[in-house]
C-alpha positions as CSV (number, residue, x, y, z in Angstrom):
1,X,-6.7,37.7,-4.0
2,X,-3.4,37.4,-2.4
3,X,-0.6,39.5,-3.1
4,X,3.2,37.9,-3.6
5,X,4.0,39.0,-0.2
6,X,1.4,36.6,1.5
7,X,4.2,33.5,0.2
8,X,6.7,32.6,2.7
9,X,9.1,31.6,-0.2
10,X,10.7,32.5,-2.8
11,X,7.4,33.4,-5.3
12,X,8.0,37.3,-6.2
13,X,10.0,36.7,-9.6
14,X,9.0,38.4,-13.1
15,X,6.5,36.4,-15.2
16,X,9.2,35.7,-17.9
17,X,11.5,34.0,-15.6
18,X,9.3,30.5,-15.4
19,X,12.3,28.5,-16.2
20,X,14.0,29.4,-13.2
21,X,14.5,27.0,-10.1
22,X,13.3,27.6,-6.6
23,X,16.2,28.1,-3.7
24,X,18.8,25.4,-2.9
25,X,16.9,25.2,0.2
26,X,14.0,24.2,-1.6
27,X,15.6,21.7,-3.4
28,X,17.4,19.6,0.0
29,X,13.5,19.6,1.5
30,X,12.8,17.7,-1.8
31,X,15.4,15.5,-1.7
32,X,14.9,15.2,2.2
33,X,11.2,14.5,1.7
34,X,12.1,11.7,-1.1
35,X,14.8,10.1,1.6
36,X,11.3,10.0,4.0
37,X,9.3,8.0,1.8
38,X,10.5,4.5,2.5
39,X,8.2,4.0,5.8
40,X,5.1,4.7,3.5
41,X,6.2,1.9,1.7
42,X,6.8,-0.3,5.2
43,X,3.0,0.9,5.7
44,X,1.7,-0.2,2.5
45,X,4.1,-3.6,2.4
46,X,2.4,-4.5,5.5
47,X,-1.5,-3.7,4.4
48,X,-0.5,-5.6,1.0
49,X,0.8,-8.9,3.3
50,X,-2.7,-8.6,4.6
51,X,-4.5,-8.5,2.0
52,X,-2.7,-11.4,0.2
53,X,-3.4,-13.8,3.8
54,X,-7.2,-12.5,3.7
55,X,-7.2,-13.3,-0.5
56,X,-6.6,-16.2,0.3
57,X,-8.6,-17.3,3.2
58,X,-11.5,-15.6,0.5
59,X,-10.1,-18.8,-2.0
60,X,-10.2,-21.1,0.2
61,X,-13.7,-21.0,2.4
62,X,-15.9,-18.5,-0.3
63,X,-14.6,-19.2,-3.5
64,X,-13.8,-22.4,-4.1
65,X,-16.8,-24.0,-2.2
66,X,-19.0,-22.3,-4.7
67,X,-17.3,-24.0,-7.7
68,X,-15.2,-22.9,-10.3
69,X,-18.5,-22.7,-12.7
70,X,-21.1,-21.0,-10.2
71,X,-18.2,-18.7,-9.3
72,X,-17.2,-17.7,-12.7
73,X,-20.8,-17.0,-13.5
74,X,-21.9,-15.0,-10.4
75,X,-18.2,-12.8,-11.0
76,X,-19.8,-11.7,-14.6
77,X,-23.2,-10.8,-13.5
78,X,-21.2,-8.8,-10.6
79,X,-19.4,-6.4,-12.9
80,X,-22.7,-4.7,-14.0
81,X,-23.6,-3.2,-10.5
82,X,-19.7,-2.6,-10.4
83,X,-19.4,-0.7,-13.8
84,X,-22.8,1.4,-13.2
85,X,-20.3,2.5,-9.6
86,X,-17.3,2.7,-11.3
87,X,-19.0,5.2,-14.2
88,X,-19.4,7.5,-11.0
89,X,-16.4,7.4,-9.7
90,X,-14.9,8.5,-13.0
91,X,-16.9,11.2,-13.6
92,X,-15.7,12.7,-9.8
93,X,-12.2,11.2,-10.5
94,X,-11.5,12.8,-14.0
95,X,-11.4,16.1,-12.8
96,X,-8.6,15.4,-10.3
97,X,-8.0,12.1,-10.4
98,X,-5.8,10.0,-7.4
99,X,-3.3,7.6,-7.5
100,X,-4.2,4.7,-9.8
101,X,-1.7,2.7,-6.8
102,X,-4.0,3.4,-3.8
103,X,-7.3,3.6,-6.3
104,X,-5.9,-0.1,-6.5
105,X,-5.7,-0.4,-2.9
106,X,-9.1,0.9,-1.9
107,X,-11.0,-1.5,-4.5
108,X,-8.9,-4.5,-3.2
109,X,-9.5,-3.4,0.8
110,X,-13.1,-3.6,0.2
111,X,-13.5,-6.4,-2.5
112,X,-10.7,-8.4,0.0
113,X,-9.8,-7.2,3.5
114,X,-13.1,-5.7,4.5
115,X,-15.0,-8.6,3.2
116,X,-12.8,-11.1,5.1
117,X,-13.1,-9.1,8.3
118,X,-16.4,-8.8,8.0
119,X,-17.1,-12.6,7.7
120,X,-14.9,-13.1,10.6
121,X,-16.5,-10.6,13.0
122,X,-20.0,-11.5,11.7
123,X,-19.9,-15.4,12.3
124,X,-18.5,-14.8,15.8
125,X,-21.8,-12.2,16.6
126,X,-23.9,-14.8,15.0
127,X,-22.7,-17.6,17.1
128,X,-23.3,-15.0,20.1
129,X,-26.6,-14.6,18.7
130,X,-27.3,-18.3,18.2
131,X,-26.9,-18.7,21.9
132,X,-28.7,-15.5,23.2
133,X,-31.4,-15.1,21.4
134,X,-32.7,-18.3,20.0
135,X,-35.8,-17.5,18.1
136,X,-34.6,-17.0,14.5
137,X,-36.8,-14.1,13.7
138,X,-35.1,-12.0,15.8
139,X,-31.4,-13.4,15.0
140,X,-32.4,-12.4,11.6
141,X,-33.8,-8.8,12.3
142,X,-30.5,-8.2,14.7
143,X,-28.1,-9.4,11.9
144,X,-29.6,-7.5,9.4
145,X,-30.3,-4.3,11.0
146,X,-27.9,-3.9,13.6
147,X,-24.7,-6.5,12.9
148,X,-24.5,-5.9,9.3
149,X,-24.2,-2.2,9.0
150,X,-22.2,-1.5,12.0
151,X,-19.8,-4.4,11.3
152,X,-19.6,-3.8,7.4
153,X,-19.2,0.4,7.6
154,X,-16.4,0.4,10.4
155,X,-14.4,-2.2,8.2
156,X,-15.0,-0.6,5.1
157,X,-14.1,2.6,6.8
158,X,-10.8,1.2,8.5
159,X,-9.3,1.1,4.8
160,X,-10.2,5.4,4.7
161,X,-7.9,4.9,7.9
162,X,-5.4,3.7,6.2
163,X,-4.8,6.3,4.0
164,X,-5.3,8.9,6.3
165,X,-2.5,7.7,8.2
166,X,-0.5,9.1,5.4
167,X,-1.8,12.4,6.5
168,X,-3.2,14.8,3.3
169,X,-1.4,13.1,0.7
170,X,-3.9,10.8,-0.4
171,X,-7.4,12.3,1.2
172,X,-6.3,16.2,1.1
173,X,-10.1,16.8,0.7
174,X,-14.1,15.6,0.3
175,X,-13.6,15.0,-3.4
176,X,-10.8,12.5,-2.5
177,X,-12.4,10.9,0.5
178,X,-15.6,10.4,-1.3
179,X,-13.9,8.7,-4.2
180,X,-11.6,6.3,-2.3
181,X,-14.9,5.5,-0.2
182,X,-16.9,5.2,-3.3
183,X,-14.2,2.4,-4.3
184,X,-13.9,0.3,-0.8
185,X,-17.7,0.4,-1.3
186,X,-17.8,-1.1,-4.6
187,X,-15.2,-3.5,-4.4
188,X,-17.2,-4.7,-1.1
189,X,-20.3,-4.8,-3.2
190,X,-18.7,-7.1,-5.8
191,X,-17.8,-9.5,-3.6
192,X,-21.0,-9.3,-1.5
193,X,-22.6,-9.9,-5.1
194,X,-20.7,-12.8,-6.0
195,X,-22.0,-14.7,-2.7
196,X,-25.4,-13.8,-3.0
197,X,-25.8,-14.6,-7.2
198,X,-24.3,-17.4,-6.5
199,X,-26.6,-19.4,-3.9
200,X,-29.4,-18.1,-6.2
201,X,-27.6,-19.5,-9.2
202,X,-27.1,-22.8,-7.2
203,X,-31.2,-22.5,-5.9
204,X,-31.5,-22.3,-10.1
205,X,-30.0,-25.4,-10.3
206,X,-31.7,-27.3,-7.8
207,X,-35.2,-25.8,-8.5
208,X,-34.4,-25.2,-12.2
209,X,-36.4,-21.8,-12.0
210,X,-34.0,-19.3,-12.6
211,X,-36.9,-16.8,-11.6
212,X,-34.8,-16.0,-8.5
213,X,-31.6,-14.9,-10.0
214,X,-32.6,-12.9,-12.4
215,X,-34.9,-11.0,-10.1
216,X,-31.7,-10.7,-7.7
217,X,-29.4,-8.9,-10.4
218,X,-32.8,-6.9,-11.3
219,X,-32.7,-5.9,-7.2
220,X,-28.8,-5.6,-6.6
221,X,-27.7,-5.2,-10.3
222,X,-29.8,-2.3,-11.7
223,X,-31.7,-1.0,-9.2
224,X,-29.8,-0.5,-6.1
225,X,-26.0,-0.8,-7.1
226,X,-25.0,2.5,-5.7
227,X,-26.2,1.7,-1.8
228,X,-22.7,0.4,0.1
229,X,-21.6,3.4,-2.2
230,X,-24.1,5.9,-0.5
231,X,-23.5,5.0,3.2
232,X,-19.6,4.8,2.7
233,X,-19.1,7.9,0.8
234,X,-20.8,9.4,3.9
235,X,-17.1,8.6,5.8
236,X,-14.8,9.7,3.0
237,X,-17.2,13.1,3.0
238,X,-16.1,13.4,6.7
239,X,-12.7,12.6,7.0
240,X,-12.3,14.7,3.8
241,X,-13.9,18.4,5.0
242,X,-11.5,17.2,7.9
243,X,-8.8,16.9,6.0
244,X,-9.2,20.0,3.7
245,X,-9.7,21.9,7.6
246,X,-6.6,19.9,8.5
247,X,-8.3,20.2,12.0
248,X,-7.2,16.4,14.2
249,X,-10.3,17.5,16.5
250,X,-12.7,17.4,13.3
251,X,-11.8,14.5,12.3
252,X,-12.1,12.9,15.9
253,X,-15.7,13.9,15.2
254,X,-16.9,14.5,12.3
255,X,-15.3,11.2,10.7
256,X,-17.5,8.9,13.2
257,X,-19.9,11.0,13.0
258,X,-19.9,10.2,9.0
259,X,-19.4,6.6,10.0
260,X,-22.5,6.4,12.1
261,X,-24.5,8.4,9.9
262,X,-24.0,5.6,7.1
263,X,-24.6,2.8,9.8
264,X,-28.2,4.2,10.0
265,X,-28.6,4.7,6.7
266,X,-27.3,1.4,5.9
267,X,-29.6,0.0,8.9
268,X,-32.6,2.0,7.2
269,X,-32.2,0.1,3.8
270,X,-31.7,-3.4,5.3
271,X,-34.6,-3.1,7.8
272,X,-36.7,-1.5,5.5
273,X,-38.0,-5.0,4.6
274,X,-39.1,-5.6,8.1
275,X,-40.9,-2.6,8.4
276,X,-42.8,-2.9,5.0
277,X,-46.0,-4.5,5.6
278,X,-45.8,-8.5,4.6
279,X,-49.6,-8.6,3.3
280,X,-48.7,-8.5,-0.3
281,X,-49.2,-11.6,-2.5
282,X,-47.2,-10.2,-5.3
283,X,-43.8,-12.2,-3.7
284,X,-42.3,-9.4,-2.4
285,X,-41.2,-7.4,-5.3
286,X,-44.0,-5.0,-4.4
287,X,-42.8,-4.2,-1.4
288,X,-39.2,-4.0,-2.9
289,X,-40.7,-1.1,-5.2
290,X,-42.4,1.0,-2.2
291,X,-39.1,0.6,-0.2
292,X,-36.7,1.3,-2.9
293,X,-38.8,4.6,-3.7
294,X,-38.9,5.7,-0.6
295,X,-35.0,5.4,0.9
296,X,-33.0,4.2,-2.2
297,X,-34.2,6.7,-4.3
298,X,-33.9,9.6,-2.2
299,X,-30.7,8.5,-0.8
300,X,-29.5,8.2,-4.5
301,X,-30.9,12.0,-5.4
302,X,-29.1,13.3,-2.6
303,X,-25.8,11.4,-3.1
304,X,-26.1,12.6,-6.9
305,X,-26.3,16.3,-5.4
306,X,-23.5,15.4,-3.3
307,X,-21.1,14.6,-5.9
308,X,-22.3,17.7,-8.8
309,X,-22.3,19.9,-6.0
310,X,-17.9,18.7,-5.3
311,X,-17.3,18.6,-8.4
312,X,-18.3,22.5,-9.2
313,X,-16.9,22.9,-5.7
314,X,-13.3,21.6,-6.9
315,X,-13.5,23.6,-10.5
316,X,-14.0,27.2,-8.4
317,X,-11.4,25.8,-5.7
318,X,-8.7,25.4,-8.8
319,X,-9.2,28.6,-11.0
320,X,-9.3,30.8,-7.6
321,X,-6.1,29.1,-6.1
322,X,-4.5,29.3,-9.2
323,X,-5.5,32.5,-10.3
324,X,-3.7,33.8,-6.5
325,X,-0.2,32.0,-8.2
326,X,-1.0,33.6,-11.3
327,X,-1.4,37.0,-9.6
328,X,2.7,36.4,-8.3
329,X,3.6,35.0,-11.9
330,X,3.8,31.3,-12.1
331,X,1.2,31.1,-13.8
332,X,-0.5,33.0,-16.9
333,X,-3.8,34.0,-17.3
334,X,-4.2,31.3,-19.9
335,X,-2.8,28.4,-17.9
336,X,-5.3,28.7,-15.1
337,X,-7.8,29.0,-18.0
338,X,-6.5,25.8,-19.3
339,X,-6.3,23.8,-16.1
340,X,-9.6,24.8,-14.5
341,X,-11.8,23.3,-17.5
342,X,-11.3,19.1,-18.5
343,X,-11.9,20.1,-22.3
344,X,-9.2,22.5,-22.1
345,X,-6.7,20.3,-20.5
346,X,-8.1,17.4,-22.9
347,X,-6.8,19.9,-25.4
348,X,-3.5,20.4,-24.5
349,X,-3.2,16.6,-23.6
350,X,-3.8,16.3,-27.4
351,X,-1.6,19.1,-28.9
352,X,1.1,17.3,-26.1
353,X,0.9,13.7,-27.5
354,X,1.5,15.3,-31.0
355,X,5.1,16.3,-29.8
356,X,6.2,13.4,-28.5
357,X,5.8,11.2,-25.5
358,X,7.8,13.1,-23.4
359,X,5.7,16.0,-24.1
360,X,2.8,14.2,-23.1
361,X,4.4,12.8,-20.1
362,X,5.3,16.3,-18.8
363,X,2.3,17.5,-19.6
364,X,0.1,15.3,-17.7
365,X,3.1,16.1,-14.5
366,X,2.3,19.7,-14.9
367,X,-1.6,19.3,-15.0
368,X,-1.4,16.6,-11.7
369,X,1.4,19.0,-10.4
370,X,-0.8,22.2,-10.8
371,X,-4.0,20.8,-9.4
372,X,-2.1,19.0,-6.8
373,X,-0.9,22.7,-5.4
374,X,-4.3,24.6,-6.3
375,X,-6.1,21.5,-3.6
376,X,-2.7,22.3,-1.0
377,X,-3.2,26.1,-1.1
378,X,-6.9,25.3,-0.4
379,X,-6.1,23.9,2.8
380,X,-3.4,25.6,3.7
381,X,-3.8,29.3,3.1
382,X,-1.6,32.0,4.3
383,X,-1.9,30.1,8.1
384,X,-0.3,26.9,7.2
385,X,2.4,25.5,9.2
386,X,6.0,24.8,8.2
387,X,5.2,21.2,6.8
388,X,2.5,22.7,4.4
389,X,4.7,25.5,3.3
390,X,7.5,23.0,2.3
391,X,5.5,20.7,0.1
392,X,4.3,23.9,-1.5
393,X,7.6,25.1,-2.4
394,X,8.2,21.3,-3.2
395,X,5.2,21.4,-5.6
396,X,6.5,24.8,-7.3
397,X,10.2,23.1,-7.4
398,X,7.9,20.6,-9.8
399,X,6.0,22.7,-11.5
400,X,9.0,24.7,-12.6
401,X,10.8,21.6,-13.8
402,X,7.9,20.2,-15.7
403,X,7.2,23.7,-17.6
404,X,11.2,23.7,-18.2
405,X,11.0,20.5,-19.9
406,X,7.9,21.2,-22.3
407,X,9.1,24.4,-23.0
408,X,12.8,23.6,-23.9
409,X,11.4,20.5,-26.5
410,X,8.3,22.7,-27.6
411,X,6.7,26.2,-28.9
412,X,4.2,27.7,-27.2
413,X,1.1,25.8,-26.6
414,X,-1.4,27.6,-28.8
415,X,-5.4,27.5,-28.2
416,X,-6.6,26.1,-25.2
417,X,-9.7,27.1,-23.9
418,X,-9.5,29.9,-26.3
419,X,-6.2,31.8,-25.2
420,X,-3.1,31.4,-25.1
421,X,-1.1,28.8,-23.3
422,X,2.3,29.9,-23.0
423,X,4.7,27.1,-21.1
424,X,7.4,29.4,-20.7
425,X,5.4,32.2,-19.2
């Protein structure tokens, strides 16, 4: 554990003082910080204009072709594979959750601007294809196997890029980067989903056997929603341990490296069906079955171990970072007790929202606010640069506030997790 000496700021103070502010110093790097923020909007101003122009070049030559009825229907049966997703992102989000702005942004990059680019960069290798190599076979295998994944996963992953241009404040770690990949992915499925239910809802219509769609949202629905989820999370994994590392020359590597590993993956599952043997007279779904046992499934058991394996990851990560500020007094042993388990904080969330909405709103600050600088000392450690250090202190300058605030409208906070949570310290 670190002693108070291994803090370049202003941390050694006695464990009754909570209420008391950080430096002036502290303060203007705040302030100055806040005064920086306007080119993150510029940023994300620009990445929203783009999104609107691609929205609606999606309208105009996807959407509206299929009909305002086909559409409508293929949208519904689309939010099942997209709520089985978004039931695993929760359960990694809930812990720590992001943003609800840029978990906004990463659904709409992959339901919108990856899906637009896609088309775009797709129809022009297909048109390249249509010229080269004639035989349609082989078009066919190349699209699927080789256009498709390495196409789709590089612009699903430029939205990751996005956000990492922001440096660690939005993907500070693997939990992070996994979840904002897990997002792009599943808004990229949605859509995806919507163009493939409807041409089988439209084959319905013209065939009236409705044998085809229903077996589709059997295949893409139920059995095999979490794939584009699987081979993207594979990026956010990488840009995340790079982050967390804050190493530029990990990232360099080990994000493309995550990239291509979820190209193959990705180029696994959609050749699969060329590589099973076509001598089955059951039409297909048999050979759906051996294939999805042996890649989906095992790619789903391992993305499952992925994700419990971060999430008891981030749990340890919070109670021993905090328990280092709690060692130089900002925090008391029951506060990191309280912050390190959801039930707890679930808790004091409750016992908050009986006080007032104030309460609750301060509350919630101090939990983001604490978790927030458990994840920065994390990464940072006693070797962190100047930048690092600042946000720190900036995080503390919070933290102080918030408790300030709950304590000066509130008695202690009694029972969570079993001890005592004491706001003033």
């Amino acid at each position: 554990m670190r002693n108070a000496h291994d803090y370049d700021y202003d941390v050694e103070r006695p464990a009754g003082s909570a209420d008391r502010p950080l430096t002036n110093g502290s303060r203007t790097a705040h302030l100055d910080v806040r005064r920086r923020r306007w080119p993150r909007w510029i940023v994300f101003g620009m990445v929203a204009a783009v999104l609107a122009v691609a929205a609606l070049l999606l309208l105009v030559f996807v959407f509206i072709p299929m009909g305002f009825g086909t559409a409508l229907a293929a949208g519904t049966a689309s939010l099942l594979p997209l709520a089985i997703v978004g039931v695993g992102i929760w359960w990694l989000d809930r812990y720590n959750p992001v943003p609800r702005g840029t978990m906004v942004y990463a659904f709409a990059w992959g339901a919108i601007g990856s899906v637009v680019l896609t088309l775009i960069l797709g129809t022009a290798v297909q048109l390249l294809l249509a010229v080269q190599r004639p035989e349609p076979t082989e078009q066919q295998f190349i699209s699927a196997v080789i256009q498709a994944p390495v196409i789709e996963e590089l612009m699903k992953s430029a939205g990751l890029l996005v956000l990492l241009a922001f440096g660690r404040r939005y993907i500070a770690g693997p939990v992070q980067g996994v979840v904002y990949a897990m997002l792009i992915a599943s808004g990229f499925a949605f859509t995806e989903n919507i163009t493939y239910f409807a041409r089988a809802l439209d084959a319905a219509g013209i065939t009236g056997n409705s044998t085809l769609f229903w077996t589709m949202l059997l295949v893409r629905g139920v059995l095999s929603p979490f794939a584009h989820a699987a081979f993207t999370s594979l990026a956010g994994l990488a840009f995340g341990i790079a982050a967390e590392r804050r190493s530029p020359l990990l990232g360099l590597t080990l994000g493309p490296a995550g990239i291509a590993l979820g190209m193959c993956l990705h180029a696994l599952w959609n050749g699969s069906s060329f590589l099973v043997p076509a001598s089955r007279q059951d039409g297909g779904f048999g050979s759906f079955l051996l294939t999805y046992s042996l890649i989906q499934v095992p790619i789903f058991v391992v993305l499952a171990g992925v994700l419990i394996a971060l999430r008891l990851r981030q749990r340890r990560i919070v109670r021993r970072r905090l328990g280092e500020y709690a060692a130089a007094g900002w925090f008391t042993p029951g506060e990191v007790d309280m912050l390190a388990g959801i039930r707890s904080r679930r808790r004091s969330l409750v016992w908050a929202s009986e006080q007032g909405a104030v309460v609750l709103w301060a509350m919630r600050a101090f939990h983001r606010t604490a978790l927030t600088l458990a994840m920065q000392r994390q990464s940072g450690g006693a070797d962190a640069g100047a930048a690092a250090r600042r946000t720190e202190a900036e995080l503390l300058t919070d933290l102080v506030s918030e408790r300030r605030l709950i304590s000066s409208l509130t008695l202690p906070v009694n029972g969570a997790s079993g001890g005592t949570t004491t706001m003033d310290s």
